[in-house]
C-alpha angles and dihedrals in degrees: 000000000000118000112211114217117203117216117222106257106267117142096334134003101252129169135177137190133247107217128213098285105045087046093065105041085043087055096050085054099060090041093058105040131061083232126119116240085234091052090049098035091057090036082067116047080040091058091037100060095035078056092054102034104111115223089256083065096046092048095048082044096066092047095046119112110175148115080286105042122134131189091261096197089100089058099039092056088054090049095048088047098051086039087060090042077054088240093134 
């Protein structure tokens, strides 16, 4: 079963499946937090692309001021933390 997720029109409408496996990780998560699927779901692309952003993007991020811009001091936080575990 995959489950379809709907992005919040920004710049495109853009969706992607979860497939079985994370599903059910996913699943046993839920069942055994005290956490909402919106609040996870958005933790983790979060923490995903602050893992991936390269520290030319972090550092373009903090001057961006455009439509897309962020406070980047979260991310940034997260950067300077896996550059010190030696991760970037």
């Amino acid at each position: 079963m995959m489950r379809k997720i709907k992005r919040r029109k920004i710049m495109a409408k853009r969706s992607f499946s979860i497939n079985d496996e994370t599903d059910r990780l996913l699943n046993y998560y839920l069942n055994h937090s005290d956490k909402e699927w919106d609040l996870v779901i958005n933790e983790a692309i979060k923490s995903y692309v602050c893992d991936h952003l390269t520290q030319k993007q972090v550092h373009e991020a903090v001057k961006h001021t455009g439509k897309d811009a962020f406070p980047a001091n979260e991310v940034l936080r997260t950067f300077n933390s896996s550059c010190i575990n030696g991760e970037s």
